[in-house]
C-alpha positions in Angstrom: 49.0 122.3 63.0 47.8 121.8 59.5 50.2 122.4 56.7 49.7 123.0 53.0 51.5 124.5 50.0 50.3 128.1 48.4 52.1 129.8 45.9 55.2 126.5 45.9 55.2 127.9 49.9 55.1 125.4 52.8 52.5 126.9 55.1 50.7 126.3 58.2 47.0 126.9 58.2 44.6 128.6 60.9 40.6 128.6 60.8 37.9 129.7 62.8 34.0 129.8 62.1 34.5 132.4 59.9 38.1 133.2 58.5 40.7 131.1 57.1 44.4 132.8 57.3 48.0 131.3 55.7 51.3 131.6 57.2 54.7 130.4 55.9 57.3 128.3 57.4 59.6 128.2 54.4 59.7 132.1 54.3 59.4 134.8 55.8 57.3 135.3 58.6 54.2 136.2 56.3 50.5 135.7 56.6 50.4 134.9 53.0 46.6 134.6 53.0 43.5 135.9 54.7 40.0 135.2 53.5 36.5 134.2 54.5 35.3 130.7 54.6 35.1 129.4 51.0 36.2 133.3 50.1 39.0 134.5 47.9 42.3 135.6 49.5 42.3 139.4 50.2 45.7 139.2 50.7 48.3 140.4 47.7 50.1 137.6 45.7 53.5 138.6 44.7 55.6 135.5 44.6 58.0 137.1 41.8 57.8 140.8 43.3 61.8 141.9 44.5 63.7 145.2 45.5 67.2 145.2 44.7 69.6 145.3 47.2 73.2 146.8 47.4 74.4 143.4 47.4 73.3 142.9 44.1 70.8 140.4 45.7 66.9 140.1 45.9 64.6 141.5 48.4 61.3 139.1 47.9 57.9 140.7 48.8 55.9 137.0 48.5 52.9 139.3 49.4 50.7 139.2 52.6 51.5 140.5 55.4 54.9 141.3 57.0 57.1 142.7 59.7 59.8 145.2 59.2 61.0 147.6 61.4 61.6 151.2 60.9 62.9 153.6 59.9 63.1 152.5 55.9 66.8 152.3 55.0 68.3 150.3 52.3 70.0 147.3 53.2 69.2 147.7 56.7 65.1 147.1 56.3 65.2 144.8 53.4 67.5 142.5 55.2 66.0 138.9 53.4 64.0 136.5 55.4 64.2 133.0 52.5 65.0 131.3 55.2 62.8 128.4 56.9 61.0 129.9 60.2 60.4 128.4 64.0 56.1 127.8 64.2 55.0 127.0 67.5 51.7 126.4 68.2 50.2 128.3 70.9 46.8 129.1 72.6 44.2 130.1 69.7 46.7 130.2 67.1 50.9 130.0 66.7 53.8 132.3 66.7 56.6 132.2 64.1 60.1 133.5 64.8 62.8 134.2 62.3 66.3 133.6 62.1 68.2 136.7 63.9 69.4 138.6 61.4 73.3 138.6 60.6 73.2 142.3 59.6 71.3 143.9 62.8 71.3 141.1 65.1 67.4 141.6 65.4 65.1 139.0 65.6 61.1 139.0 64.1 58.2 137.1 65.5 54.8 137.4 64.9 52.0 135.6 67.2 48.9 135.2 65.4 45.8 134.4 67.0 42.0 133.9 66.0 38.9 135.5 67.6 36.7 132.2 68.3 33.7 132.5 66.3 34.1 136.0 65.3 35.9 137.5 61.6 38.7 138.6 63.9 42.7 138.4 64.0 45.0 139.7 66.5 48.5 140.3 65.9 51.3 140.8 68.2 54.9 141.8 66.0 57.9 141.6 68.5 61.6 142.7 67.4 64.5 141.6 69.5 67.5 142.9 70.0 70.3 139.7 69.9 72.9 142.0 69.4 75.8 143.6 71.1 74.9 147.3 71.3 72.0 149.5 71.6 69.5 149.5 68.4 67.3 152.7 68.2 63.9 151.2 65.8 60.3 150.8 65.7 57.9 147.6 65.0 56.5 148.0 61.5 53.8 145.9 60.1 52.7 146.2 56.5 50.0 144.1 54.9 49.8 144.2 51.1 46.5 143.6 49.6 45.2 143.2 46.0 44.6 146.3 44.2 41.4 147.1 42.3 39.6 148.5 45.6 39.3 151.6 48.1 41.7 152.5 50.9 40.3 154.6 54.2 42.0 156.7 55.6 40.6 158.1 58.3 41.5 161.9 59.8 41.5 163.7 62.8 38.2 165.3 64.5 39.1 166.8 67.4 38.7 170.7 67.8 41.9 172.5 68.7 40.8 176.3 68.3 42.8 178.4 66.6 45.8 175.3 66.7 46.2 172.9 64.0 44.7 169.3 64.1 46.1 167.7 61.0 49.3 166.2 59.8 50.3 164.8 57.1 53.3 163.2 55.3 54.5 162.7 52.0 56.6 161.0 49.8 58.8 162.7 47.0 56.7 160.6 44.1 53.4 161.2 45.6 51.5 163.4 43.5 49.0 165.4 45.4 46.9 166.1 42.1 47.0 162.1 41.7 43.3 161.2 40.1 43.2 157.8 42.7 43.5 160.5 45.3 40.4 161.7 47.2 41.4 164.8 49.9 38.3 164.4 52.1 38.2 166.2 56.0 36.9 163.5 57.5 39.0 160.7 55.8 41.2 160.5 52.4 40.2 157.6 50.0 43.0 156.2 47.8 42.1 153.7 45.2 44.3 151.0 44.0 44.1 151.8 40.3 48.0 153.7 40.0 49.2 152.5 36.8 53.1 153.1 36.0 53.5 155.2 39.4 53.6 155.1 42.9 51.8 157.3 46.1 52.4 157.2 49.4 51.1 159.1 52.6 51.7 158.5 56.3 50.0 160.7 59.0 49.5 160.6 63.0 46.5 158.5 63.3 44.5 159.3 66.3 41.7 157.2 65.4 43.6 154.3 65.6 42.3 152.4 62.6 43.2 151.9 59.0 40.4 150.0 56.5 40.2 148.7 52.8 37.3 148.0 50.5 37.8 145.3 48.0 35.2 143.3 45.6 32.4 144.3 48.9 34.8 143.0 51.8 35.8 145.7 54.5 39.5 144.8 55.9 40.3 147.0 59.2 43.3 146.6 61.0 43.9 148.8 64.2 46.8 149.8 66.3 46.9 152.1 68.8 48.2 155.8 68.9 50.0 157.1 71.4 50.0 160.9 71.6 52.8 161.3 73.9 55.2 159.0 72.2 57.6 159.5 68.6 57.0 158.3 65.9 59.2 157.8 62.8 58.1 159.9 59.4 56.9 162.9 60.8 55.0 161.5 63.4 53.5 158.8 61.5 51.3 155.9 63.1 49.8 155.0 59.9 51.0 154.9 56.3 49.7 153.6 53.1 51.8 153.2 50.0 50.0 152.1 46.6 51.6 150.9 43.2 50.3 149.3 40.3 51.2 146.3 41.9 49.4 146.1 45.3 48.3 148.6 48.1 49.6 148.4 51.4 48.0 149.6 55.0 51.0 149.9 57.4 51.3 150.6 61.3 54.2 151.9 63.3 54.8 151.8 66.8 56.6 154.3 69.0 60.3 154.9 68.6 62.2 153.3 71.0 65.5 152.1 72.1 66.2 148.6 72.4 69.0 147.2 75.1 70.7 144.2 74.1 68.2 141.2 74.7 65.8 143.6 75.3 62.3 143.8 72.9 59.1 145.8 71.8 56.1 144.6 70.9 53.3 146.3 68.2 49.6 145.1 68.2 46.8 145.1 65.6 43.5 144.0 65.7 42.6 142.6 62.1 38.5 142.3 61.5 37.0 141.5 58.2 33.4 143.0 57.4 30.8 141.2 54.0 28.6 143.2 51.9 29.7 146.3 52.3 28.6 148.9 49.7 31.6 150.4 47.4 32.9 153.3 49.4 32.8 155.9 45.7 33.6 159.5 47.9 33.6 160.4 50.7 30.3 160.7 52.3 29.7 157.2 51.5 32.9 155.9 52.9 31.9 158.0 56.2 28.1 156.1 55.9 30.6 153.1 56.5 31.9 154.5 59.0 28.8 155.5 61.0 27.1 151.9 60.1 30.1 150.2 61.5 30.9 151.9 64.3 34.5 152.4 63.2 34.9 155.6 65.3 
């Protein structure tokens, strides 16, 4: 394994023909960095970013991408992971596995792996239960990316008759009349561009995939939906929150019920797309779409 420093953070460094991707050992778990070849780093750099906790300690964001796991509670989810991680390399790429946590006795790994020869990550987030008792939760994973571009959200399509097709969840500080806010039917464009305020939405996402447009570069990341299954937030698979700060495409999995020793695993597919035109409304973020088959 290769290992570098980025942003004063020990690292370990995977490539393939096309992508180069960052993730710490001295924090975390977080992929800290994703870019093309010779590309900038998509990825948001918040080295200095923290959430207070209870405790009167720091929760740090670092940036990247990260594992949490549902439902959002303060201290419970932003239990701190400064601590030095367990990388082990394994076939096509390494999983990293934190320290259990003393507060819920669950443990987070993440097993990264690269698509050979292709712009393509897959992601497999695994919570553990190391505890004594019974822990009701949900995999979470939540990649921050720079702001200045276009989230893509996509909505459901399916005809239902007379019955509702479309769900949608927000947060007490997300204003609907928000000028970064595009309602479209066939998907809802946020841009990164909140200054002094904060949005967030969350909805059932039967499409299965979640996309953002920065500086021509297409990030998708998919997870699959289960229409039979729970989810926290209303029923949310898919949330995106946005700040001045960063934007952030998250995925849940299904609510479930973890035995002691017992875990659940949450899978996303990461693919990067180049020269894709600036997605301004809505028809030309479904042109996208169409050209890239994201259906």
């Amino acid at each position: 394994m290769k290992t570098i420093k980025f942003l004063d953070f020990d690292c370990v460094s995977l490539e393939n023909a096309s992508l180069t991707l960052l993730v710490t050992r001295s924090v975390g778990p977080r992929v800290i960095s994703l870019r093309f070849n010779g590309g900038d780093n998509l990825f948001a750099e918040l080295p200095d970013f923290t959430a207070e906790r209870p405790d009167g300690g720091r929760f740090h964001f670092y940036g990247g991408h990260r594992l949490w796991h549902a439902p959002e509670n303060m201290p419970r989810t932003y239990a701190r992971d400064d601590d030095p991680l367990e990388v082990i390399p394994a076939r096509e790429g390494l999983s990293v596995t934190q320290p259990v946590e003393a507060q819920t006795g669950i443990e987070k790994s993440i097993h990264i792996s690269l698509v050979e020869q292709k712009p393509q990550v897959i992601v497999h987030h695994t919570l553990t239960n190391r505890g004594l008792w019974p822990v009701e939760c949900a995999p979470w994973a939540i990649t921050q990316l720079k702001t200045g571009g276009v989230a893509i959200l996509p909505q459901a399509q399916q005809g239902t008759g007379m019955l509702p097709n479309r769900t949608l969840a927000l947060w007490p500080y997300a204003d609907i009349a928000d000028p970064q806010v595009s309602w479209g039917n066939r998907c809802i464009l946020v841009r990164a561009a909140m200054q002094g305020r904060a949005f967030k939405i969350g909805f059932p996402n039967l499409r299965g995939w979640l996309a953002y447009w920065n500086a021509g570069t297409l990030f998708v990341k998919r997870a699959a939906f289960d229409p039979q299954a729970a989810y926290y937030d209303f029923n949310s698979s898919s949330e995106c929150y946005c700040n001045q700060h960063f934007i952030e495409l998250e995925t849940l999995a299904p609510i479930s019920t973890l035995e002691p020793g017992a875990s659940t695993t949450h899978t996303e597919t990461w693919v990067l797309y180049p020269d894709v035109d600036h997605p301004q409304d809505e028809d030309a973020a479904q042109a996208i779409v169409e050209k890239l088959g994201l259906e």
